[in-house]
N, C-alpha and C positions, 0 to 999 in steps of 0.2 A: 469562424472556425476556431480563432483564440477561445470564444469564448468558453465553448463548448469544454475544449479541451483544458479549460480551468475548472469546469464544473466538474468533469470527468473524472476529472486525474488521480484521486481515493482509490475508485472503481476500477479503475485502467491497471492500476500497479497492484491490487487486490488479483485481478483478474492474471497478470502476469506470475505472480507467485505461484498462483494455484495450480496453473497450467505444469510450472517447472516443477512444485512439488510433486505432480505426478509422475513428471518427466523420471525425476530421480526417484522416487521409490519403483517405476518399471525396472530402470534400466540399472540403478547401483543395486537396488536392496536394499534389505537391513544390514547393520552393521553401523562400527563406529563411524567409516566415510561418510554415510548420507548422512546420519545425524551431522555431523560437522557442516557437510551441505548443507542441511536443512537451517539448522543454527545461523551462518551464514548469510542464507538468502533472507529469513526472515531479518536478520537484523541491516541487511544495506535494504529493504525495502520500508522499512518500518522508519531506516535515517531517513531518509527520499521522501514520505511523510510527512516527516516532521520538518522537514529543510522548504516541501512544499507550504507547509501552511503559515512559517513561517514569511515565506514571498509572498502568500496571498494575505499575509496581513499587513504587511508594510505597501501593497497596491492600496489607494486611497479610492474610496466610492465617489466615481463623480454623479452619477444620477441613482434613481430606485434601481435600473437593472443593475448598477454596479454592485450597493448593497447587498439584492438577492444574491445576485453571481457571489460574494465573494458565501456568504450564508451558506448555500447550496454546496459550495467547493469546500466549505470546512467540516459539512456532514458528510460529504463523501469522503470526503480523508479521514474522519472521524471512524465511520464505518469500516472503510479499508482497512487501517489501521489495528479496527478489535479485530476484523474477519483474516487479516496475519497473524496475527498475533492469537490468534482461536488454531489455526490450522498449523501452526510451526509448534505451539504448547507439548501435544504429546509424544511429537519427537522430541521434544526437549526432554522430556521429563520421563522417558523410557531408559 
């Protein structure tokens, strides 16, 4: 189940943003508030990222699955990472 959830965790916290960013544009709107929200979420998700891949790189590979796993878990941070930073952009920059 660990494991998984190292491979995930890009994906997991991508997929948490997205949810909330909708959350907040239903229920605040436009306006400066959500922006700030959105500013916000994007950026403790995008730390969480970087904090995550930082731990997965100081875990050492003890066999080939460790490798893959840690591999897999840096493209998914990788991923998550641009796919917040894609979807918090043009709140930003409205």
């Amino acid at each position: 189940m660990r494991a998984w959830a190292i491979m995930l965790s890009g994906l997991l916290i991508w997929a948490a943003h997205f949810f909330i960013l909708y959350g907040i544009g239903e229920f605040i709107g436009d306006g400066f508030a959500s922006r700030l929200a959105i500013a916000a979420l994007t950026g403790v998700c995008l730390a969480i990222c970087a904090l995550l891949a930082a731990a997965v790189m100081r875990m050492p590979p003890r066999d080939f699955f460790g490798k893959w796993r840690m591999q897999l878990a840096f493209a998914g941070l990788g991923i998550g990472a641009l796919a917040i930073l894609w979807q918090g952009l043009p709140a930003l920059l409205a």
